[in-house]
NUDREN-518810 format. One record per residue (C-alpha): residue number from 1; z, x, y. Coordinates in steps of 0.001 Angstrom, whole numbers. Last residue first. Example, Ala and Ser with C-alpha at 12.3 -4.5 7.8 and 13.67 -1.06 7.14 Angstrom:
// residues 2
(2 (7140 13670 -1060)),
(1 (7800 12300 -4500)),
END
This chain:
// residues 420
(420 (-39456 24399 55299)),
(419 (-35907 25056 55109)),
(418 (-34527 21992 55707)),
(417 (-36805 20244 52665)),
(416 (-35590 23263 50263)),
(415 (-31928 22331 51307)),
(414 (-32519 18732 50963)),
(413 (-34002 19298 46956)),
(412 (-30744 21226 45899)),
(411 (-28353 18412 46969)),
(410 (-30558 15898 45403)),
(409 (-30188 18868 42333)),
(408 (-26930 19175 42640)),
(407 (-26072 15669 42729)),
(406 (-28414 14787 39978)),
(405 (-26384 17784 37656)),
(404 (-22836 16034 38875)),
(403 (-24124 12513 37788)),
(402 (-24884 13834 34547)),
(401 (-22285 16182 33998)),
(400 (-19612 13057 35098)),
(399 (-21053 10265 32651)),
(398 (-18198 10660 30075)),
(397 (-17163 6920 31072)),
(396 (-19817 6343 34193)),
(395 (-20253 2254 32839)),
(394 (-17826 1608 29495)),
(393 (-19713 2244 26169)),
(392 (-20895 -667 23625)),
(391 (-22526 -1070 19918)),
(390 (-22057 2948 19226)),
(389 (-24483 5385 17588)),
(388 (-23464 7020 14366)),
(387 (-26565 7017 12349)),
(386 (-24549 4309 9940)),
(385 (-23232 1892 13030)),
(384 (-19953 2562 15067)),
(383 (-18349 -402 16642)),
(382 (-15934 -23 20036)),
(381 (-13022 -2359 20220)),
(380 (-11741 -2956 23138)),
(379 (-8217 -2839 24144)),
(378 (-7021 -4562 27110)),
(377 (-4694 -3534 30224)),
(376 (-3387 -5619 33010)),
(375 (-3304 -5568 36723)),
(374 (-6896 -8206 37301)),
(373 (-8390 -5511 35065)),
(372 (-7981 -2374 33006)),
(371 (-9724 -1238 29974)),
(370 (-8430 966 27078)),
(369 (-11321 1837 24887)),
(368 (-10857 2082 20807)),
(367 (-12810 3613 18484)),
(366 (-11942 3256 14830)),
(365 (-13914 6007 12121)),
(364 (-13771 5453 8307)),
(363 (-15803 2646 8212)),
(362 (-18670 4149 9387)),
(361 (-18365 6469 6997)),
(360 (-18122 10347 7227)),
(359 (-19441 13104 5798)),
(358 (-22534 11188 5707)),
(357 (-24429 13356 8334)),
(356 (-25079 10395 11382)),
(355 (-21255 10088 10336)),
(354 (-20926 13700 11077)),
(353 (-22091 13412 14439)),
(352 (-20654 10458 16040)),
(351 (-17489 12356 14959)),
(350 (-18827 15291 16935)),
(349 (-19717 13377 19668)),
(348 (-16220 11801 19774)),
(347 (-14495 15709 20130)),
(346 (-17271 16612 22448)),
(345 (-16413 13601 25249)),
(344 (-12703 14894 24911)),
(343 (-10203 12924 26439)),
(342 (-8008 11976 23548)),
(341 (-5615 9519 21813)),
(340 (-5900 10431 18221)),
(339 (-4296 8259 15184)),
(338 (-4859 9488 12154)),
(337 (-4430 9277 8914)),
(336 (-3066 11034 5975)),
(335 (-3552 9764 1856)),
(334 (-5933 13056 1111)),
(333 (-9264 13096 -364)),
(332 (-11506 13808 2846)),
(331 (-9022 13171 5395)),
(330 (-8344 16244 6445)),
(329 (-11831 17949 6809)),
(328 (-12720 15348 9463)),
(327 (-9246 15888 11330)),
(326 (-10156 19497 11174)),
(325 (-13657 18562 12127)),
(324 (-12619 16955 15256)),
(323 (-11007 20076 16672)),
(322 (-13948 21825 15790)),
(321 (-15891 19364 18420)),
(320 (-13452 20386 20816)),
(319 (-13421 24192 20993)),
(318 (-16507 24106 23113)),
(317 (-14434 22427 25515)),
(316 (-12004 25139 26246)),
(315 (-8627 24394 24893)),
(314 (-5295 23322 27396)),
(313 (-4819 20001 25143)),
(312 (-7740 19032 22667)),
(311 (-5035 17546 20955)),
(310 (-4785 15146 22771)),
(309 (-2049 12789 21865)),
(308 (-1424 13387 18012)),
(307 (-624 10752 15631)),
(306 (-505 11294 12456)),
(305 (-467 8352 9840)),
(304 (1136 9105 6120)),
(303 (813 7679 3059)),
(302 (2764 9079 134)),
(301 (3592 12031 -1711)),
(300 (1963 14880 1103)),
(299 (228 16949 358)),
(298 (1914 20730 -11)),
(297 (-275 24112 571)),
(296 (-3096 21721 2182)),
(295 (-629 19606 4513)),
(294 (1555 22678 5340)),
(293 (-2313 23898 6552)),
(292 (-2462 20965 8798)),
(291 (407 20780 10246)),
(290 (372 24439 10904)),
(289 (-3034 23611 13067)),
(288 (-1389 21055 14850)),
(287 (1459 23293 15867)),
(286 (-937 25932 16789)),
(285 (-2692 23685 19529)),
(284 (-342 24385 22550)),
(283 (-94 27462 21559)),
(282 (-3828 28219 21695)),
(281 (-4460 26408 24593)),
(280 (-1792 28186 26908)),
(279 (-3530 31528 25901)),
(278 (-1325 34490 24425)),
(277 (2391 35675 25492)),
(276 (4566 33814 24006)),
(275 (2684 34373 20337)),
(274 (2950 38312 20763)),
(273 (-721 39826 21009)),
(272 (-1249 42947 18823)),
(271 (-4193 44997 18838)),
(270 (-3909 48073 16891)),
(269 (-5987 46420 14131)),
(268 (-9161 46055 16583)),
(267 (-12099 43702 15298)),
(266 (-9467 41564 13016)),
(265 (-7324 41346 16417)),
(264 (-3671 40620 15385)),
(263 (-1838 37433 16692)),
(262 (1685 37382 16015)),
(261 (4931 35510 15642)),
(260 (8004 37522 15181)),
(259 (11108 36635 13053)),
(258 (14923 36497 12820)),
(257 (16652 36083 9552)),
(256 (19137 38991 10079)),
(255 (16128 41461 9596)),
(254 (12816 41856 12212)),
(253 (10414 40244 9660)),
(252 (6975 39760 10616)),
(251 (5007 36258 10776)),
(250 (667 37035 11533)),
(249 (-1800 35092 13210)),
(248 (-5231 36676 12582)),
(247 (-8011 36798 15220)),
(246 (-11412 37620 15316)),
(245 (-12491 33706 15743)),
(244 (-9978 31634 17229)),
(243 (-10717 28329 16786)),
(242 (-13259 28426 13753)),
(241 (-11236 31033 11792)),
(240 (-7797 29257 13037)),
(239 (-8289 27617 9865)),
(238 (-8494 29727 7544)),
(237 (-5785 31818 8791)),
(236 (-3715 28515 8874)),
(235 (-3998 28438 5328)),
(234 (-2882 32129 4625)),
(233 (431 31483 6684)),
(232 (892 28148 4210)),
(231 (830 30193 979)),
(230 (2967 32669 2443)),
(229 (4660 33394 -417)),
(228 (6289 29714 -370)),
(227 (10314 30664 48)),
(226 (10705 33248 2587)),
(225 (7488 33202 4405)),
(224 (7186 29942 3821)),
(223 (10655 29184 5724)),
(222 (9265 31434 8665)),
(221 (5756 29594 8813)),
(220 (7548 26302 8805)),
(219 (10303 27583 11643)),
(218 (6555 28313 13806)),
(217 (6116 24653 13615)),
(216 (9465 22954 13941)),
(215 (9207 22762 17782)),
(214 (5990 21064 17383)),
(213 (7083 18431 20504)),
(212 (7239 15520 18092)),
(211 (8208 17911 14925)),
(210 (6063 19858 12827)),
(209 (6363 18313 9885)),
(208 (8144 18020 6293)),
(207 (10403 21099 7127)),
(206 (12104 23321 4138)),
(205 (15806 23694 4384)),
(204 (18269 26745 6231)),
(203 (15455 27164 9005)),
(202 (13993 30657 9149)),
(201 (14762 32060 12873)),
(200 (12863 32549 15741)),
(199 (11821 35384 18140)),
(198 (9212 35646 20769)),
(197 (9889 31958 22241)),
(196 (7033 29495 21566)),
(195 (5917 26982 24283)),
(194 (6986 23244 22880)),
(193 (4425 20921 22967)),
(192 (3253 18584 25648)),
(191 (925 15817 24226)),
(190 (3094 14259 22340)),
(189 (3479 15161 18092)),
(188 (4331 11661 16244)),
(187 (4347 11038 12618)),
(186 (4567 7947 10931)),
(185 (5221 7587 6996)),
(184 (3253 4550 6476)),
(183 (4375 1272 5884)),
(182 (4484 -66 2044)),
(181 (7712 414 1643)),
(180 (9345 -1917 4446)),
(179 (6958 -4322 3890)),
(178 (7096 -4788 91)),
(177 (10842 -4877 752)),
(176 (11056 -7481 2811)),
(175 (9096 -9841 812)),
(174 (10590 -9060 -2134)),
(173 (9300 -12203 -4159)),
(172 (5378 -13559 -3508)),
(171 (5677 -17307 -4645)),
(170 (4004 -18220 -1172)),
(169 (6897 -15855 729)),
(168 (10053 -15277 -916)),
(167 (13477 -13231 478)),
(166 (15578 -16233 -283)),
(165 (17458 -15771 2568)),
(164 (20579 -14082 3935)),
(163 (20637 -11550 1318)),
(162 (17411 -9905 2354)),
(161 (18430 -9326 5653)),
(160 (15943 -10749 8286)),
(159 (13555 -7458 9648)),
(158 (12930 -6075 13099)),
(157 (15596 -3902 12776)),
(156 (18258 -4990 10080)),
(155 (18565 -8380 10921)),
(154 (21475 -11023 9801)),
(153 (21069 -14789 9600)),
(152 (23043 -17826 9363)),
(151 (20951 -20877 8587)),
(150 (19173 -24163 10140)),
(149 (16619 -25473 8032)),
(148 (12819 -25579 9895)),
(147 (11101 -22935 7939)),
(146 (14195 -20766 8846)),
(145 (15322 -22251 11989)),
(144 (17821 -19683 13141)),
(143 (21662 -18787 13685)),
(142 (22882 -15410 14264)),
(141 (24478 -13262 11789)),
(140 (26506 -10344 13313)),
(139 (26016 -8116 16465)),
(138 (26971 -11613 17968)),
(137 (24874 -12852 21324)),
(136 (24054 -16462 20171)),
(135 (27219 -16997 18670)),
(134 (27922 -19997 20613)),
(133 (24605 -21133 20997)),
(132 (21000 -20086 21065)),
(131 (18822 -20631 18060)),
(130 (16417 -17963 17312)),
(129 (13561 -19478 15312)),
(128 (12438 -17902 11775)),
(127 (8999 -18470 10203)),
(126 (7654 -18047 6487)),
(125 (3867 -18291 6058)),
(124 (1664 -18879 3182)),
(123 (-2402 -17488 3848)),
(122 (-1865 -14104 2639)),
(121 (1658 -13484 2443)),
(120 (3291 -13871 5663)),
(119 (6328 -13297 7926)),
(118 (7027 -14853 11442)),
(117 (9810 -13341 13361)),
(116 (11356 -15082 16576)),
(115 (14201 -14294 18906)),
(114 (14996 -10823 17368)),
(113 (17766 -9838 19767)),
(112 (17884 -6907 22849)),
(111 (21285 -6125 24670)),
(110 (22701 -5748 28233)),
(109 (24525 -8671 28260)),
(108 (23261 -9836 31608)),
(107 (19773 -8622 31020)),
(106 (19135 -10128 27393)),
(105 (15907 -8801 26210)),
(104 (13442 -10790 23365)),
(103 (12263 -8653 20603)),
(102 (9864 -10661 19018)),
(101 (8623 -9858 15524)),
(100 (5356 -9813 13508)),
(99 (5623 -8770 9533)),
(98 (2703 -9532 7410)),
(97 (1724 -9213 3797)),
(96 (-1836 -8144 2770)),
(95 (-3505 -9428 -450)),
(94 (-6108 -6918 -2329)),
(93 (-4080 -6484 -5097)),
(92 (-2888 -3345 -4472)),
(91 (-1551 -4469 -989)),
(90 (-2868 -4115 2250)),
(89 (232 -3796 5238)),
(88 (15 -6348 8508)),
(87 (2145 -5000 11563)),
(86 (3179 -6941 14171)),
(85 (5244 -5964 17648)),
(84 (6140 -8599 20336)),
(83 (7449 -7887 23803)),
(82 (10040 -9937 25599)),
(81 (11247 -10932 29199)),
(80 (14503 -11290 30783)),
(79 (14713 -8066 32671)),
(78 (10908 -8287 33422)),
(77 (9305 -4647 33614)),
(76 (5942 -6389 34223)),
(75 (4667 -6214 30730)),
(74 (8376 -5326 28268)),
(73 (8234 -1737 27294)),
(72 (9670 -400 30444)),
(71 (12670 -3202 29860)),
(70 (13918 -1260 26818)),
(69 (14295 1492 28270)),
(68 (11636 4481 27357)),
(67 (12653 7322 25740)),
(66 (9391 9850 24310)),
(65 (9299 12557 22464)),
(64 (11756 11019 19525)),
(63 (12972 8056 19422)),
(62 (16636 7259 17772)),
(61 (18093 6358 20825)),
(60 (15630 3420 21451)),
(59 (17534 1533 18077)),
(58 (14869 -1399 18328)),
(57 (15772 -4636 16913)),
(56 (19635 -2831 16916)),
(55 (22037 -3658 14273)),
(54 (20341 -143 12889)),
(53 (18701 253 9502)),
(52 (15221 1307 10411)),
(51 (11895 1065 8298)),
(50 (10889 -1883 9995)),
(49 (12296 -1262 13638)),
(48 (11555 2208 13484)),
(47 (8303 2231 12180)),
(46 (7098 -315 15051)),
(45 (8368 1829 18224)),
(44 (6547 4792 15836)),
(43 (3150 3027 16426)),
(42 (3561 1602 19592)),
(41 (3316 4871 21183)),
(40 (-334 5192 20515)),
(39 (-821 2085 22627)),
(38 (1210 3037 25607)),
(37 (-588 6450 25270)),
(36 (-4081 5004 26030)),
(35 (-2659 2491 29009)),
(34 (-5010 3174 31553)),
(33 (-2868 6011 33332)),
(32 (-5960 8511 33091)),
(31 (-9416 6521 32368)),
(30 (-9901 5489 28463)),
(29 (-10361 6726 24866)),
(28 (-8543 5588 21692)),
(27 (-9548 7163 18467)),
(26 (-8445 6161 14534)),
(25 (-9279 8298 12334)),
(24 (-9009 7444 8554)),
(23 (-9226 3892 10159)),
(22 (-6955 1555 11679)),
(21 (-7437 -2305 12990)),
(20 (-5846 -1971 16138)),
(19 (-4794 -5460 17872)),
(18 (-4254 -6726 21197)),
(17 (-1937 -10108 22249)),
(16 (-2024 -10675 26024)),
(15 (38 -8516 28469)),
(14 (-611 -5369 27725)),
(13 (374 -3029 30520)),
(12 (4036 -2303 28996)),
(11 (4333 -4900 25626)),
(10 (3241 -8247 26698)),
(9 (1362 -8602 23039)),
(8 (1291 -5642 20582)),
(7 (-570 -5510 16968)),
(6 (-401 -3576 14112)),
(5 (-3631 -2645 11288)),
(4 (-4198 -1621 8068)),
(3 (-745 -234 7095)),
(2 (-1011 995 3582)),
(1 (0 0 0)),
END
């Protein structure tokens, strides 16, 4: 089981209901402050209120990378408003189950409840009403109209408790439970990572990813260093090969379990570049590319979607397009995903590209552009056909060369005609 798609309604500059449907990469474009990151943010908002535990709907402390209020996620900033999250997960048999909650805010008592959920199992629905009353505002059980009887209910997250209901959806039993499991491992890494320091240490445990920031990253090489024979080290060698060609990153020793990151010139051996001190763009991109290789050395067990915000960070253009085949590469026979927010023109032509190619089907790639109007945001859905062109692009979006080239040459043309 896998999450195939989530939705948001009057969440930050959404105000009516959107939806991604998700591919094996998943990419959302748009103008700066349109409203790309609120949607890739979503994602882990949504993990931790169906895979959490807390009292809470949504336990804010527990985000990582980014900590909005609860109100900054509500359209408008309303102190009494809501924002609803949904998330529909395929099943084996070719059914998909349904979770969408409302997380409604309380101002004066300075808490958030589950006001409504509505749960579903292919076409049989089970929904739960928020009564208000005495015990309206208990951390406890609240009452609801479950399918229309009144009954005492307790949330974990998003979620009803199990034990407060019969937990059974159109015959289908765990209802809960089938939800909870079958959503995705979610990983987030923002778009400002963590600059390197000259020395680190080997964590005590191994690391399942790089961290929201990619402050775990260089720790992974350390720990396979000491436990994985540098199996993961090697990998990212590889792969830096169409990044950073000539160069070698390299993990030495220094004793009492501190070590150096390196880059080594393959053309010159006696020169050494310490990681703090090389290009912005390449440490801003090494955590992704440690991701990846952990990824090769180690899949993972189960589904997993990455999200990266762009990861084209700080790089030179023409390093783009490679980013996109790393993402390209790692989906071909593995269970992660992605989810790329990104203004790179060459990072989508390349995609373009190698569906045109068949390494990639149609089906495998989600575009998404993030349009604003009349003070709220909307997604649109962007189809990509066999040869890889697309059914719809936003007017002067990735049009700047072009309209800078006619400038220049209008510009070009009335200097010539003053001179004669």
């Amino acid at each position: 089981m896998s999450l195939e798609r989530f939705s948001l309604e009057n969440y930050r500059c959404f105000r009516e209901r959107q939806e991604v449907e998700l591919g094996r990469i998943t990419v959302v474009l748009g103008r700066n402050n349109s409203g790309k990151s609120a949607v890739v943010r979503a994602l882990p908002l949504l993990s931790l209120g169906i895979r959490g535990d807390s009292q809470y709907p949504l336990d804010l402390d527990l985000i990582q990378g980014f900590t909005p209020s609860f109100a900054d996620l509500i359209h408008g900033s309303s102190p009494h408003g809501h924002i609803r999250l949904g998330a529909s997960i395929g099943r084996e048999d070719g059914e998909t189950v349904s979770a969408t909650a409302e997380v409604q805010n309380i101002a004066n008592q300075g808490m958030q409840l589950v006001s409504s959920v509505q749960l579903s199992c292919g076409t049989e629905v089970a929904n739960f009403s928020w009564i208000p009353g005495i015990d309206a505002y208990s951390p406890e059980k609240r009452a609801y109209l479950v399918d229309g009887q009144e009954a005492k209910v307790g949330f974990r997250g998003l979620l009803p408790d199990p034990a407060d209901w019969p937990d059974s959806v159109g015959g289908v039993s765990g209802v809960i439970g089938l939800i909870r499991e079958g959503l995705d491992e979610i990983r987030y890494l923002g778009p400002f990572r963590k600059s390197p320091k000259r020395f680190f240490r080997s964590p005590a445990r191994s690391l399942g990813s790089v961290g929201y920031r990619g402050e775990r990253a260089l720790g992974m090489l350390a720990a396979d260093e000491v436990y994985g024979r540098g199996l993961i080290g090697r990998e990212v060698n590889t792969l830096l090969e169409s990044i950073l060609p000539g160069w070698r990153l390299e993990v030495t020793d220094v004793g009492s379990g501190m070590y150096i990151p390196k880059l080594r010139s393959l053309r010159d051996p006696d020169l050494v570049v310490h990681i703090d001190d090389v290009g912005t763009g390449v440490v801003q991109f090494l955590p992704i590319v440690i991701q990846r290789a952990a990824d090769r050395v180690e899949p993972p067990a189960g589904p997993v979607i990455e999200i990266v915000e762009e990861p084209e960070l700080h790089l030179h253009p023409s390093a783009h397009a490679a980013i996109a085949d790393f993402y390209v590469e790692a989906v071909q026979g593995s269970q992660v995903r992605f989810l790329v927010e990104t203004h790179s023109e060459n990072f989508l032509l390349r995609l373009r590209r190698r569906v045109a190619e068949r390494k990639l089907a149609p089906e495998d790639v989600r575009i998404y552009f993030v349009e604003q109007a009349e003070g709220a945001a909307t997604l649109r859905k962007i189809e990509v056909d066999a040869l890889g062109n697309l059914d719809y692009w936003p007017r002067g979006v990735f049009a700047e060369d072009f309209e800078e080239v006619r400038a220049l040459a209008d510009a070009q043309a009335n200097r010539i005609d003053d001179a004669r």
